[in-house]
N, CA, C and O atoms as a DFTB+ gen file, in Angstrom:
796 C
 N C O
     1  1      -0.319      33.117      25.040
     2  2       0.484      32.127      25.750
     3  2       0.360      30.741      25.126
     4  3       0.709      29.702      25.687
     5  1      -0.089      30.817      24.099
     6  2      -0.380      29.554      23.454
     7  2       0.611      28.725      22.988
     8  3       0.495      27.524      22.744
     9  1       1.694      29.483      22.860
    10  2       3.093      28.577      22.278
    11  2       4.357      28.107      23.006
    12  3       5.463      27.798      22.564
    13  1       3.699      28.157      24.673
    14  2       4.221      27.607      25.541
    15  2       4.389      26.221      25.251
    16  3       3.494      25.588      24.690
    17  1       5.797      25.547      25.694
    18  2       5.668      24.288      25.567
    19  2       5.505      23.460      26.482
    20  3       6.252      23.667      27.438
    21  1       4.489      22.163      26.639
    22  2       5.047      21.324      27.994
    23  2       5.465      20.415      27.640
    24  3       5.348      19.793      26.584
    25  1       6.385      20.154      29.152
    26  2       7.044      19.208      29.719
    27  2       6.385      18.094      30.065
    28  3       6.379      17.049      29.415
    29  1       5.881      18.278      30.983
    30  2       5.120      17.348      31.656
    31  2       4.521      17.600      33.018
    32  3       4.502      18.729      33.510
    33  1       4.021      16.510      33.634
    34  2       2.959      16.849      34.754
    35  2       3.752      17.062      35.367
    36  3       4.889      16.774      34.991
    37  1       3.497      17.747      36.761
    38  2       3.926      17.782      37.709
    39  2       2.955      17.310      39.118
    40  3       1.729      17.232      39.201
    41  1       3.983      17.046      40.130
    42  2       3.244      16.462      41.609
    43  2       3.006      17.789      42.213
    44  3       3.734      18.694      41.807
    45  1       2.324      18.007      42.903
    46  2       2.018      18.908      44.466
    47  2       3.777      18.738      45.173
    48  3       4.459      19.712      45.492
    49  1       4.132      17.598      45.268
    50  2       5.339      17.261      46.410
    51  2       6.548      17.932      45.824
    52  3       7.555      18.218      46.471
    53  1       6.280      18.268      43.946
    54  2       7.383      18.661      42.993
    55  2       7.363      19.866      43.087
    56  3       8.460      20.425      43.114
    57  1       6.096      20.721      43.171
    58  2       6.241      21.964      43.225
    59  2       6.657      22.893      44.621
    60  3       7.086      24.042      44.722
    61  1       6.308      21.796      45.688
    62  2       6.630      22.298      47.075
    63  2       7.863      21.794      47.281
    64  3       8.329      22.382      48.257
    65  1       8.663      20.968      46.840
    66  2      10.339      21.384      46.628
    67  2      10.872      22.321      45.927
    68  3      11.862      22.963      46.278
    69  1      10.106      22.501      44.634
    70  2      10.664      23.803      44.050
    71  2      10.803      25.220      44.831
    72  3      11.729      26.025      44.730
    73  1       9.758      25.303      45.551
    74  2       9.166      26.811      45.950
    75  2      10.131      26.438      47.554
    76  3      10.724      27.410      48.020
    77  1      10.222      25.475      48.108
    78  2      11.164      25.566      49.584
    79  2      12.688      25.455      48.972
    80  3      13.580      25.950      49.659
    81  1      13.052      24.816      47.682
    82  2      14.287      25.178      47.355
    83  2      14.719      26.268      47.238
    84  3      15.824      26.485      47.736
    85  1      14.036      27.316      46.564
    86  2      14.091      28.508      45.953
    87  2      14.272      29.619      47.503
    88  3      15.128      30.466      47.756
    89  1      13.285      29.235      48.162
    90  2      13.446      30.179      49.252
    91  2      14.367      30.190      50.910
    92  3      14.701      30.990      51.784
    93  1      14.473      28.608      50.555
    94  2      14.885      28.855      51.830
    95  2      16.702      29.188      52.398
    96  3      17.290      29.259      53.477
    97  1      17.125      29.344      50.622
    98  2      18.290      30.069      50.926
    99  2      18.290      31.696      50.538
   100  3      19.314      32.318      50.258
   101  1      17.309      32.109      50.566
   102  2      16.945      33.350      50.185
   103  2      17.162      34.715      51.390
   104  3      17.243      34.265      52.533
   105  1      17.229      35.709      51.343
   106  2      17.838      36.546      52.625
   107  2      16.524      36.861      52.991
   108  3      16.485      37.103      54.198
   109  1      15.709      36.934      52.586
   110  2      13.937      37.206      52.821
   111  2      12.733      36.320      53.936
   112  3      11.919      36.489      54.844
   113  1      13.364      35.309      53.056
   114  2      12.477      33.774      53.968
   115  2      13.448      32.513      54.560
   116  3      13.126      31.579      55.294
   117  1      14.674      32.827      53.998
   118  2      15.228      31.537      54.437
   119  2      15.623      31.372      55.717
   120  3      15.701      30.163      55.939
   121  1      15.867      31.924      56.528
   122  2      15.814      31.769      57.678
   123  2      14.774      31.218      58.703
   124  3      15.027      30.757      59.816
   125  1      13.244      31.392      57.957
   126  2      12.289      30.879      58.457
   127  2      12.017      30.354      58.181
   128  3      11.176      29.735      58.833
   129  1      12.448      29.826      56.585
   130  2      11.830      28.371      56.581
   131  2      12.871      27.084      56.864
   132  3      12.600      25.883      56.852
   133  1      14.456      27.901      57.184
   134  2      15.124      27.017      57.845
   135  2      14.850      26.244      59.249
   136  3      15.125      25.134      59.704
   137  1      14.169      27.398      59.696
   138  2      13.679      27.005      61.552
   139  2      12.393      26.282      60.964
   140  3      12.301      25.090      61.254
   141  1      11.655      26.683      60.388
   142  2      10.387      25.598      60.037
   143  2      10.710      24.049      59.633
   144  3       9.907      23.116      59.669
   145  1      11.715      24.015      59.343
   146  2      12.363      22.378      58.799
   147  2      13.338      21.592      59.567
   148  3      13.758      20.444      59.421
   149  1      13.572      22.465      60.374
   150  2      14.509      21.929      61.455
   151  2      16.202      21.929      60.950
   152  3      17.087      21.229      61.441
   153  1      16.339      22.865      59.899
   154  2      17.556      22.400      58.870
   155  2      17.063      22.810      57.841
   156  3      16.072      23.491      57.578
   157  1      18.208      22.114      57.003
   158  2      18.172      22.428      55.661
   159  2      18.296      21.255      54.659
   160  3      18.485      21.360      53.447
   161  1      18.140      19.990      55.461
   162  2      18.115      18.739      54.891
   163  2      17.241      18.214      54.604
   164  3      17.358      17.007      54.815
   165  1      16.030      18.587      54.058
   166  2      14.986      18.421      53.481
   167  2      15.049      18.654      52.232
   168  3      14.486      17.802      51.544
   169  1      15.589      19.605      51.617
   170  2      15.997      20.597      50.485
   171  2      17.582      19.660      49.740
   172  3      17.894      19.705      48.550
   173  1      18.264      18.972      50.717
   174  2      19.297      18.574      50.016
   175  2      19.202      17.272      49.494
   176  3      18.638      16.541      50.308
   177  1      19.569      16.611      48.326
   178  2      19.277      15.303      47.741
   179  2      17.874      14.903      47.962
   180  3      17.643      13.795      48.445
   181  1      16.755      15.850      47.596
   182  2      15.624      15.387      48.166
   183  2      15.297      13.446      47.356
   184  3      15.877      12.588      46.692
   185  1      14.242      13.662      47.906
   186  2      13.963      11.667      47.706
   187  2      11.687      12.323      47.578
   188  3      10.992      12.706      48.520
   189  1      11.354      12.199      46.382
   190  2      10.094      12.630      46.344
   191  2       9.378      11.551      47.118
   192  3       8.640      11.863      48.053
   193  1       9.512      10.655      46.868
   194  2       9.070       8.981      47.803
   195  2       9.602       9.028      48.923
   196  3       9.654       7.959      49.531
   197  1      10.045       9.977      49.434
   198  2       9.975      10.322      51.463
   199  2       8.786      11.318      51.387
   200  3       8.765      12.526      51.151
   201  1       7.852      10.466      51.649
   202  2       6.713      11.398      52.521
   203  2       6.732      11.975      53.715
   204  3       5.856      12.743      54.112
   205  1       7.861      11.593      54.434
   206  2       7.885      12.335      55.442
   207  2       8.670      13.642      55.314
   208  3       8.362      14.575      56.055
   209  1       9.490      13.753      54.581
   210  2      10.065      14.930      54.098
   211  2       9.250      15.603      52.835
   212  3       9.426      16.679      52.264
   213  1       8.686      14.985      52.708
   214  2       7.435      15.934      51.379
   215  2       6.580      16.471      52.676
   216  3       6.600      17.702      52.648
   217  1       5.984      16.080      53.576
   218  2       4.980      16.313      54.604
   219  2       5.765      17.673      55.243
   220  3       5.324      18.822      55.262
   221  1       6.718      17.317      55.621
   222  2       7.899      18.461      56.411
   223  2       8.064      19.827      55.300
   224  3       7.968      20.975      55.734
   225  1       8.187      19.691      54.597
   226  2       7.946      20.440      53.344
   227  2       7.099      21.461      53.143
   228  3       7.381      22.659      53.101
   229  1       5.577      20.713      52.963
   230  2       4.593      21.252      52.868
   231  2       4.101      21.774      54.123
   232  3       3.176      22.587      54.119
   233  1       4.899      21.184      55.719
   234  2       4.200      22.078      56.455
   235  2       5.003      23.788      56.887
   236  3       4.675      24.854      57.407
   237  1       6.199      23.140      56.272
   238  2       7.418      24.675      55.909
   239  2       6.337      25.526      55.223
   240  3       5.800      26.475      55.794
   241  1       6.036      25.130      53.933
   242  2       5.618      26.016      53.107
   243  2       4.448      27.035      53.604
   244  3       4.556      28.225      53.900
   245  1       3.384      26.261      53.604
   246  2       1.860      26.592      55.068
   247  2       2.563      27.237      56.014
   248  3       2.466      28.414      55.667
   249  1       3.236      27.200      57.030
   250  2       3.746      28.149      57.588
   251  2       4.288      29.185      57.586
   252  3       4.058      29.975      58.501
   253  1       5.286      29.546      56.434
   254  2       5.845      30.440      56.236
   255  2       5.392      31.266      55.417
   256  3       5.689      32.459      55.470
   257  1       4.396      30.624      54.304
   258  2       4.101      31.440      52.991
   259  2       2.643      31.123      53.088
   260  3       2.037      31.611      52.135
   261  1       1.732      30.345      54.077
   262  2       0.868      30.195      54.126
   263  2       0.049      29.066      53.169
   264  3      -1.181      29.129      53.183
   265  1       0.576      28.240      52.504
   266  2      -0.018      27.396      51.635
   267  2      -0.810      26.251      52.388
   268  3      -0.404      25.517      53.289
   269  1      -1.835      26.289      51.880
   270  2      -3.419      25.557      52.707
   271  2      -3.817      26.069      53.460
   272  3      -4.735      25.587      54.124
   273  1      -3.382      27.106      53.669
   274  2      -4.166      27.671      55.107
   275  2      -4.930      28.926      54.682
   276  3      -5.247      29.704      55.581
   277  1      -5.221      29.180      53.585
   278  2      -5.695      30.494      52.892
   279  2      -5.400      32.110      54.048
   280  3      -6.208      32.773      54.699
   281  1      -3.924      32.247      53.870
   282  2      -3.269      33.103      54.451
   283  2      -1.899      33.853      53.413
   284  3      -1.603      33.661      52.234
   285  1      -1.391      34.603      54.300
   286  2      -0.323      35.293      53.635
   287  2      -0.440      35.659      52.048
   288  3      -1.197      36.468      51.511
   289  1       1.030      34.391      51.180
   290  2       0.725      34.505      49.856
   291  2      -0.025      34.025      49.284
   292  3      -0.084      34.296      48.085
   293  1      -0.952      33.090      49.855
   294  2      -2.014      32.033      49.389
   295  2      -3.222      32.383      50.007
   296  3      -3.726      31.461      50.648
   297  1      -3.868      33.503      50.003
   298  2      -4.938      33.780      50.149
   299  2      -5.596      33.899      48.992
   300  3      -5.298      34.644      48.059
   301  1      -6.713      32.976      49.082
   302  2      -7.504      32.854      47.673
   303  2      -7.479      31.604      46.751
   304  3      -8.371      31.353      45.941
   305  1      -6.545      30.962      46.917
   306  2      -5.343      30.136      46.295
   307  2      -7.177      28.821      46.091
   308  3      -8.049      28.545      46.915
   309  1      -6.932      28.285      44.243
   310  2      -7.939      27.241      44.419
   311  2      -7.664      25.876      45.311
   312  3      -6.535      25.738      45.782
   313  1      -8.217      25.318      45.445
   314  2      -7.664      23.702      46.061
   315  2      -7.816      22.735      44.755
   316  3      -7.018      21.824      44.975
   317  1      -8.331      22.538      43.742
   318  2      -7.550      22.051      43.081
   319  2      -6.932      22.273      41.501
   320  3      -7.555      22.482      40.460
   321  1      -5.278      22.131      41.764
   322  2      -4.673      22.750      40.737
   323  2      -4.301      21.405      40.134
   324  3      -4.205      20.325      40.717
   325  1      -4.056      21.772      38.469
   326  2      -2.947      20.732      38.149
   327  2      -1.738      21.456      37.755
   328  3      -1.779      22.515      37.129
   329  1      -0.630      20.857      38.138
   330  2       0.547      21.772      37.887
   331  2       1.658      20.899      36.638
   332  3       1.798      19.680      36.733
   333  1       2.126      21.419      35.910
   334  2       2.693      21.220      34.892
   335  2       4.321      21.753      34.843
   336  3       4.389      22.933      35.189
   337  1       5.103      21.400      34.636
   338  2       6.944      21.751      33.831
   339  2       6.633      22.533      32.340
   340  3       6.904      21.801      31.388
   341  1       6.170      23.738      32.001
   342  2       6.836      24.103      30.642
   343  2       7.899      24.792      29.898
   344  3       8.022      25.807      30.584
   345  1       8.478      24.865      29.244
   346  2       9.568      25.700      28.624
   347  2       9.092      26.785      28.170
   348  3       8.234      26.827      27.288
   349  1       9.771      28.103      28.912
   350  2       9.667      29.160      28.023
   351  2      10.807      29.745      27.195
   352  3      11.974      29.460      27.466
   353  1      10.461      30.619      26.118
   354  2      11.642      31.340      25.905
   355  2      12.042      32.930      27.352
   356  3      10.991      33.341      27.842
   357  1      12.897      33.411      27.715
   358  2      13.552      34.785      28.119
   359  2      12.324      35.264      27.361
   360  3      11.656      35.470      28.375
   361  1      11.555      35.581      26.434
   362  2      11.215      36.045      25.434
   363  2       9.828      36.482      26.265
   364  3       9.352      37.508      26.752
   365  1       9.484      35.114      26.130
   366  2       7.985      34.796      26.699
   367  2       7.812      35.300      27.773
   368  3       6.937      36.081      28.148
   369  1       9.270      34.532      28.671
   370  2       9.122      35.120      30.047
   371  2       8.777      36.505      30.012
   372  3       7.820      36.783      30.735
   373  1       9.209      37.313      29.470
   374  2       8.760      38.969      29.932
   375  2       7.471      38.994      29.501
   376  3       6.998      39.793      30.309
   377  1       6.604      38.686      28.816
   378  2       5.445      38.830      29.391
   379  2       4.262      38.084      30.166
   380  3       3.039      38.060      30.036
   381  1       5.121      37.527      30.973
   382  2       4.106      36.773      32.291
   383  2       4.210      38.263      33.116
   384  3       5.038      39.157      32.941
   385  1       2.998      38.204      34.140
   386  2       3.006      39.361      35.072
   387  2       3.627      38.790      36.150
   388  3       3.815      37.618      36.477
   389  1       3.895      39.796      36.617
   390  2       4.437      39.961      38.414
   391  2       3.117      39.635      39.256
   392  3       2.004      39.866      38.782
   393  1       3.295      39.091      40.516
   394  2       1.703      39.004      41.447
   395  2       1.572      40.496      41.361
   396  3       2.331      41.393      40.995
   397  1      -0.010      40.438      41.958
   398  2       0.186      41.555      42.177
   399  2      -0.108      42.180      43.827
   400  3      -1.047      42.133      44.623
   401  1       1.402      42.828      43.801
   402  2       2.216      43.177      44.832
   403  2       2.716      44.584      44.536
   404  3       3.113      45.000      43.448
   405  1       2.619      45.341      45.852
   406  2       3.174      46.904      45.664
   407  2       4.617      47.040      44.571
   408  3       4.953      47.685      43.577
   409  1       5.191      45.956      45.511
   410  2       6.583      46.353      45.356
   411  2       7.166      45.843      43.538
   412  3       8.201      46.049      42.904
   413  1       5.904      45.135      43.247
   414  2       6.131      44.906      41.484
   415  2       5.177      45.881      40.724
   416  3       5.451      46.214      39.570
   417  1       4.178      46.294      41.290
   418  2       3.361      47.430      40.670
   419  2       4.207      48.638      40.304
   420  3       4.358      49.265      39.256
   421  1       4.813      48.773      41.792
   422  2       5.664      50.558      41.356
   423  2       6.980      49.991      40.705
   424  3       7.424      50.789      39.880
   425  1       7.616      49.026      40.815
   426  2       8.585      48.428      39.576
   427  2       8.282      48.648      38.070
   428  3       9.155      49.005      37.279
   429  1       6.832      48.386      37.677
   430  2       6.245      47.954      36.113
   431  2       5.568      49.628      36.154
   432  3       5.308      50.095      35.045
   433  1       5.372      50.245      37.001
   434  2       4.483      51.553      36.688
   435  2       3.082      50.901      36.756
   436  3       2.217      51.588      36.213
   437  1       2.723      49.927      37.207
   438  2       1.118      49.531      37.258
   439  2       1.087      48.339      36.006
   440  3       0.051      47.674      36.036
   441  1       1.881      48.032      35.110
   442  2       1.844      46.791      33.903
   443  2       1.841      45.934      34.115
   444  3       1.217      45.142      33.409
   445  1       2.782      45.374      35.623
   446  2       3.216      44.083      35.968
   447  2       3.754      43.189      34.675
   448  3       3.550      41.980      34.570
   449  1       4.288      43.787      33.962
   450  2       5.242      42.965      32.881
   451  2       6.784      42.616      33.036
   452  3       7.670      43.468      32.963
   453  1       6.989      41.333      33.246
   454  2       8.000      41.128      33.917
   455  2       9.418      42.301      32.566
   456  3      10.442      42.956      32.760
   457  1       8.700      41.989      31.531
   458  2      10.216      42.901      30.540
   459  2       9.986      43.921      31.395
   460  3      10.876      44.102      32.226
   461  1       8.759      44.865      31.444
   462  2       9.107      46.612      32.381
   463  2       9.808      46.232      33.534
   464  3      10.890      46.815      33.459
   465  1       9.769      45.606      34.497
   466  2      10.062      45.065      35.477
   467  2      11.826      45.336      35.126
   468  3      12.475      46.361      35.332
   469  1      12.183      44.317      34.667
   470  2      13.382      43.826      34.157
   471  2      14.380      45.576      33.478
   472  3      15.571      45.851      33.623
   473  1      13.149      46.495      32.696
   474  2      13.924      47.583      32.600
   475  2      13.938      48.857      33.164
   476  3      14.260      49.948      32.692
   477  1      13.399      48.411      34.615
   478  2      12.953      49.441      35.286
   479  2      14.006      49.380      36.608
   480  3      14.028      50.126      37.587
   481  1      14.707      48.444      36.349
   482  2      15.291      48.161      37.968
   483  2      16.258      48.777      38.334
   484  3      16.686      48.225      39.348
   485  1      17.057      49.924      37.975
   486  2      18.431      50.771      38.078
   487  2      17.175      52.297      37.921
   488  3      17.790      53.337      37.684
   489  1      15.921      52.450      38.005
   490  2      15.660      53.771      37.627
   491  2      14.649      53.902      38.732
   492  3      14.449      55.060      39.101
   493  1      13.897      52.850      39.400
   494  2      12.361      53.091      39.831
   495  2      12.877      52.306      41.328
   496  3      13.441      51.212      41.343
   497  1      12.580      53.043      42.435
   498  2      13.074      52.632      43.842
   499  2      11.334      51.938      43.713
   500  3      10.349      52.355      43.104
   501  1      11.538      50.774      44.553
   502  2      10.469      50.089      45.680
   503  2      10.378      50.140      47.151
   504  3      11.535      50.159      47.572
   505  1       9.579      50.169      48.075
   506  2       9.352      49.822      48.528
   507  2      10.416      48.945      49.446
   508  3      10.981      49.430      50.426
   509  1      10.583      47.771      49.052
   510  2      10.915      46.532      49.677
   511  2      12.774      46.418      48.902
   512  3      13.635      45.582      49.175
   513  1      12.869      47.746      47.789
   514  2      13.973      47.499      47.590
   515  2      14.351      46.532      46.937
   516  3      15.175      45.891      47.590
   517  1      14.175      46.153      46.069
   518  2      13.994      44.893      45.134
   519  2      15.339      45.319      43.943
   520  3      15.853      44.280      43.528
   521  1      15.700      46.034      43.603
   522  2      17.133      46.238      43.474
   523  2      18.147      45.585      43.749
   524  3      18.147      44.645      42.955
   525  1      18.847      45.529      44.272
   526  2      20.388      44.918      44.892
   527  2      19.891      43.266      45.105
   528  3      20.873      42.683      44.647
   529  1      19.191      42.489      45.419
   530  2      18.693      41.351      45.020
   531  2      18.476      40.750      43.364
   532  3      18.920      39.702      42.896
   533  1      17.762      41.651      42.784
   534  2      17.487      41.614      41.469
   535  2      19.124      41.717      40.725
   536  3      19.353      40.986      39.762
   537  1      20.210      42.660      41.241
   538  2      21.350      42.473      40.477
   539  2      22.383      41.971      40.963
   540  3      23.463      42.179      40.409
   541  1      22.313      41.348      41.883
   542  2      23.041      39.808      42.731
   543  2      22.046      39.091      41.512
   544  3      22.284      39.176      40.307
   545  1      21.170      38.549      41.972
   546  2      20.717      37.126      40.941
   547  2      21.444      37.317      39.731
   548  3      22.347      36.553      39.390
   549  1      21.049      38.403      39.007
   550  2      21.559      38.830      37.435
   551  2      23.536      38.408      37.216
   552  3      24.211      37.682      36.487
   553  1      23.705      39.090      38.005
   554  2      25.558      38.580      38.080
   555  2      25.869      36.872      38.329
   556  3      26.554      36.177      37.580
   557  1      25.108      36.372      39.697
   558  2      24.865      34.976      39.074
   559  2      24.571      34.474      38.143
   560  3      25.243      33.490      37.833
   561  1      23.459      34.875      37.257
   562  2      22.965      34.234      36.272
   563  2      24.171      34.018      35.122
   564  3      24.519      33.031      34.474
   565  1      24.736      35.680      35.184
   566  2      25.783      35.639      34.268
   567  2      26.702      34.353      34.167
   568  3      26.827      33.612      33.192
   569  1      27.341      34.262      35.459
   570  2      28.099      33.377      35.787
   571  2      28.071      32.301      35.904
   572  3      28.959      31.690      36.498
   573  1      26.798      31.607      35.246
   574  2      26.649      30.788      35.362
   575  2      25.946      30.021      36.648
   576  3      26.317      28.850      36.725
   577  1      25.311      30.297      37.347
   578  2      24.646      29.818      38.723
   579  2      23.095      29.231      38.005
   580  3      22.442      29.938      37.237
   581  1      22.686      27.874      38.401
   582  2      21.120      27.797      37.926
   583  2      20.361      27.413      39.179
   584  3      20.939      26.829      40.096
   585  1      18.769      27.804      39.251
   586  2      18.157      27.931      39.987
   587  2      17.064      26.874      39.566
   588  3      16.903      26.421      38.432
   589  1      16.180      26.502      40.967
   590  2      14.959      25.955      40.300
   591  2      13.968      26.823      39.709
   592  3      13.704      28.025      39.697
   593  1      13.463      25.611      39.160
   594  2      12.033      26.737      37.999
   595  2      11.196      27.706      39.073
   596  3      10.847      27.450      40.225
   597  1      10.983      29.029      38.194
   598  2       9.938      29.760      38.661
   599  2       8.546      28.875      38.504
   600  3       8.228      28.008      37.691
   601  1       7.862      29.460      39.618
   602  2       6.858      29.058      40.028
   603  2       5.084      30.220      39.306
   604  3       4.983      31.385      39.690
   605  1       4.062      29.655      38.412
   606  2       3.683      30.815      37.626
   607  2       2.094      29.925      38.231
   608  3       1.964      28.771      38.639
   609  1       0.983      31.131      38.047
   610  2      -0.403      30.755      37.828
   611  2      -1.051      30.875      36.584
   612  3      -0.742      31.846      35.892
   613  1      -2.164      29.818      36.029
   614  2      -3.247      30.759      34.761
   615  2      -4.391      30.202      35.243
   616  3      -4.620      29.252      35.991
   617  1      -4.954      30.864      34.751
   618  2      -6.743      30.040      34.668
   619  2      -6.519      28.374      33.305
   620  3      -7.111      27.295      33.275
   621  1      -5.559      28.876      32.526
   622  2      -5.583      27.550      31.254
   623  2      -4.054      27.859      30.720
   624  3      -3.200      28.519      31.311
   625  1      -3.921      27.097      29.232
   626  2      -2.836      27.660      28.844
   627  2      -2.510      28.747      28.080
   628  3      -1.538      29.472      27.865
   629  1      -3.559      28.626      27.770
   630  2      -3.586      30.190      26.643
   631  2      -4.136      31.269      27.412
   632  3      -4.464      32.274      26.781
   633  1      -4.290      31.254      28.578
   634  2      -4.563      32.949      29.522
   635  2      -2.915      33.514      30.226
   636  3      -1.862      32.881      30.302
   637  1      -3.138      34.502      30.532
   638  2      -2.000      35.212      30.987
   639  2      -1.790      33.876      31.911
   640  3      -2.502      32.913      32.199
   641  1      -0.301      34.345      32.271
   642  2       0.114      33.863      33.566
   643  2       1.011      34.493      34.364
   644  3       1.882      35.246      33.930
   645  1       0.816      34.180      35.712
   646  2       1.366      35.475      36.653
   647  2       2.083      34.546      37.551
   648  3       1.892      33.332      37.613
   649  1       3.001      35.301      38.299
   650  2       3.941      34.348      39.086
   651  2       3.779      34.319      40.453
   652  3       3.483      35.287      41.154
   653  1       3.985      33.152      40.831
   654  2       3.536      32.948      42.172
   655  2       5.385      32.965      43.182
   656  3       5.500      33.241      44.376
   657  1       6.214      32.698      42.506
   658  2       7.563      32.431      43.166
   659  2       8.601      32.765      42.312
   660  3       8.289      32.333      41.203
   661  1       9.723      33.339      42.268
   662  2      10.708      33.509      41.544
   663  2      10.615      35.211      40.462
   664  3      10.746      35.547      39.285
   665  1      10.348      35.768      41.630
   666  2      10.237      37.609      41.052
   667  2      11.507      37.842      40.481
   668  3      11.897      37.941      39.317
   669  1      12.112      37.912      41.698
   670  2      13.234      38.207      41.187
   671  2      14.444      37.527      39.994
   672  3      15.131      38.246      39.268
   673  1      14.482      36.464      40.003
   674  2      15.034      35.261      39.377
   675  2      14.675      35.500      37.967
   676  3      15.650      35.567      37.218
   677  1      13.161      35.689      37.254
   678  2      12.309      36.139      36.507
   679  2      12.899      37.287      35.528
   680  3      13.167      37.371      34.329
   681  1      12.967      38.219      36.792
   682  2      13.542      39.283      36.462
   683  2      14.864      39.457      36.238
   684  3      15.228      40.389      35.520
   685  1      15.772      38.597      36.810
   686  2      17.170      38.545      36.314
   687  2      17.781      37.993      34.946
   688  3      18.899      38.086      34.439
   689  1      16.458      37.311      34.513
   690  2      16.823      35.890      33.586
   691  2      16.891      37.020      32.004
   692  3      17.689      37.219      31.089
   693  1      15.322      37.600      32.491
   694  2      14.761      38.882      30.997
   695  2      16.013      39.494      30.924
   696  3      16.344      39.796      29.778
   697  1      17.242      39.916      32.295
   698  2      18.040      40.968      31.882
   699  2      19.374      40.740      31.596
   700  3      20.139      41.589      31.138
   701  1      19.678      39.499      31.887
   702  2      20.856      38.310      31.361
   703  2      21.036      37.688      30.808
   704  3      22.217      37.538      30.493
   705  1      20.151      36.934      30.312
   706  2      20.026      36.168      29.151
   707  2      19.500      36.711      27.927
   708  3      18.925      37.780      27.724
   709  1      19.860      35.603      27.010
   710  2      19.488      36.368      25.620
   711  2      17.303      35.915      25.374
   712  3      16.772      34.965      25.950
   713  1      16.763      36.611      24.701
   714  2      15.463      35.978      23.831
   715  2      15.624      34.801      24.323
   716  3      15.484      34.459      25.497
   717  1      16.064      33.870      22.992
   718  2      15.448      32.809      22.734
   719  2      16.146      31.687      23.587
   720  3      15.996      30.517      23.236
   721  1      16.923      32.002      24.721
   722  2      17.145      31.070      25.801
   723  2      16.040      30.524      26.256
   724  3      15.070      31.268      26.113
   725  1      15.807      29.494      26.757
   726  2      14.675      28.934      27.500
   727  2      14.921      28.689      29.251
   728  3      15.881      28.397      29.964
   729  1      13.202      29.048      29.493
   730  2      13.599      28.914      31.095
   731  2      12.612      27.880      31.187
   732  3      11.868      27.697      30.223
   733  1      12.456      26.834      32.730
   734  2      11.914      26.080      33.164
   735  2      11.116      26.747      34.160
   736  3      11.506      27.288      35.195
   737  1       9.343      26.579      33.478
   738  2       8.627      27.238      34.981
   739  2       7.914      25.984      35.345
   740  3       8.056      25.036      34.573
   741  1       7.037      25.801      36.590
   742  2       6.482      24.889      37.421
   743  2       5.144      26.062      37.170
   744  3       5.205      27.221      37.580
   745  1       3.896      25.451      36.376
   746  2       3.021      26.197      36.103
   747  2       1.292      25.681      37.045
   748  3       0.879      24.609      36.604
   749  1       0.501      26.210      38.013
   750  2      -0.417      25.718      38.269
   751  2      -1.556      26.149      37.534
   752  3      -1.706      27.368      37.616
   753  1      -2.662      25.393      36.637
   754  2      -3.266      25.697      35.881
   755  2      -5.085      25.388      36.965
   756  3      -5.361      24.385      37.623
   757  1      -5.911      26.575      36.772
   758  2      -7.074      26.320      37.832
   759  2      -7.879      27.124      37.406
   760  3      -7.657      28.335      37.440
   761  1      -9.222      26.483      36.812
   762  2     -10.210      27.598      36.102
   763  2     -10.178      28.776      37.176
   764  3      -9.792      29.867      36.757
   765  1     -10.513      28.682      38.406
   766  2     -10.515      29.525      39.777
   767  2      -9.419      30.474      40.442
   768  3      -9.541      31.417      41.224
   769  1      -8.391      29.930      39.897
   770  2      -6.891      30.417      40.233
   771  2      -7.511      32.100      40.400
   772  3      -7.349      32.709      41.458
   773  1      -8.148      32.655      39.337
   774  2      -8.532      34.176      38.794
   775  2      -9.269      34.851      40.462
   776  3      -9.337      36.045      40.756
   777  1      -9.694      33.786      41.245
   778  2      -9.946      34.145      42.853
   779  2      -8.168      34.450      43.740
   780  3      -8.181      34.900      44.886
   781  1      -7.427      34.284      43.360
   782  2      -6.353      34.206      44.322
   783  2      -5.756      35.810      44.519
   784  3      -5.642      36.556      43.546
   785  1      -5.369      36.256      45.996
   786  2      -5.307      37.724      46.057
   787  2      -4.575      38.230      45.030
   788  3      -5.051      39.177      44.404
   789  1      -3.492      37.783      44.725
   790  2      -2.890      38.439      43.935
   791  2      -2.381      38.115      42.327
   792  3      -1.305      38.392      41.798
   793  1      -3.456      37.490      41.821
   794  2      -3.502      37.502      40.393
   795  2      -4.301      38.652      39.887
   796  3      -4.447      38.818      38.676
C-alpha cells in the first residue's frame, strides 16, 4: 500500500459528514439516520464551522452505527485516529479488504478482496443480499452519478487497509470503472485500529 497517494489531513467533523452523507440516503440506514437528525439538512450544503450541525452529526452517527460508544460497527474502534484524503487507483482499490462481515466473507470466499468481491457478485448469493444494491450503484456509476469518498482503516500506510464505509460503492467502482481511474478514500490511520471487531 505504499504507493497510495495523499491528499491531505482530514477533520473527525470531515469524516463524519462523509460516512452520514453516504448513508443516510441509503435503503439500509437512511431512514434512521434521517429520524436521528431530525431531517436531512444537516447533510445538505453542510458548513464544517457549524458545530452544531457537526455535533448533530456525530450524535447521528453514535447512534445509528454506534461511533463512540464502542457498539455496533465500532466496536473496538481506537480513540485516537488521524484521518487522511488519499487517491487511489480502481486498481488499488481491489485490493483493500472488505470488514470483516459475513455478508463480504461469503462474497470473497473468505479473501475479503474487494476485486473477488467485485467478481463474485452475479454468482455467490449473501446473506444480506448484497447484489441488486451492488448493481444499482454500478449502473450509476456508469452514468455518471459521484459519491462521497469511501471510508477505509490501517494500522499505517503501508499495512493493508480495510473498509469501514462504502462496501458497496467500492465494489461498484472495481466493476465500472477502468484500472487506472482514481477514487477518493477518507483513510483512518491507528497503530491500534488492528483491535477493532472487524478488521
Amino acid at each position: 500500500m505504499a504507493d497510495l497517494r495523499f491528499l491531505r489531513d482530514v477533520t473527525e467533523d470531515e469524516m463524519v459528514l462523509a460516512f452520514v452523507r453516504a448513508e443516510v440516503f441509503s435503503a439500509r440506514f437512511g431512514a434512521t439516520f434521517r429520524r436521528a437528525m431530525g431531517g436531512k439538512q444537516a447533510v445538505y450544503n453542510p458548513d464544517l464551522s457549524d458545530h452544531a450541525a457537526n455535533a448533530l452529526r456525530k450524535q447521528a452517527l453514535a447512534a445509528v452505527r454506534g461511533y463512540g460508544q464502542e457498539a455496533y460497527l465500532f466496536r473496538g474502534w481506537p480513540q485516537n485516529v488521524n484521518w487522511k484524503l488519499i487517491a487511489v487507483t480502481v486498481e488499488e482499490l481491489g485490493g483493500f479488504l472488505y470488514a470483516n462481515h459475513p455478508t463480504w466473507t461469503t462474497l470473497t470466499h473468505d479473501s475479503r478482496l474487494v476485486r473477488d468481491g467485485a467478481a463474485n457478485v452475479e454468482t455467490v448469493p449473501t446473506h444480506e443480499d448484497a447484489k441488486p444494491n451492488i448493481l444499482a450503484v454500478e449502473r450509476d456509476v456508469r452514468s455518471g452519478q459521484t459519491y462521497p469518498p469511501i471510508i477505509a482503516a490501517a494500522t499505517d500506510e503501508s499495512s493493508q487497509h480495510v473498509l469501514i464505509e462504502g462496501h458497496t460503492r467500492a465494489t461498484a467502482y472495481v466493476r465500472a470503472l477502468s484500472p487506472e481511474d482514481e477514487i477518493e478514500v477518507i483513510v483512518g490511520y491507528a497503530p491500534d485500529v488492528s483491535g477493532w471487531l472487524y478488521y
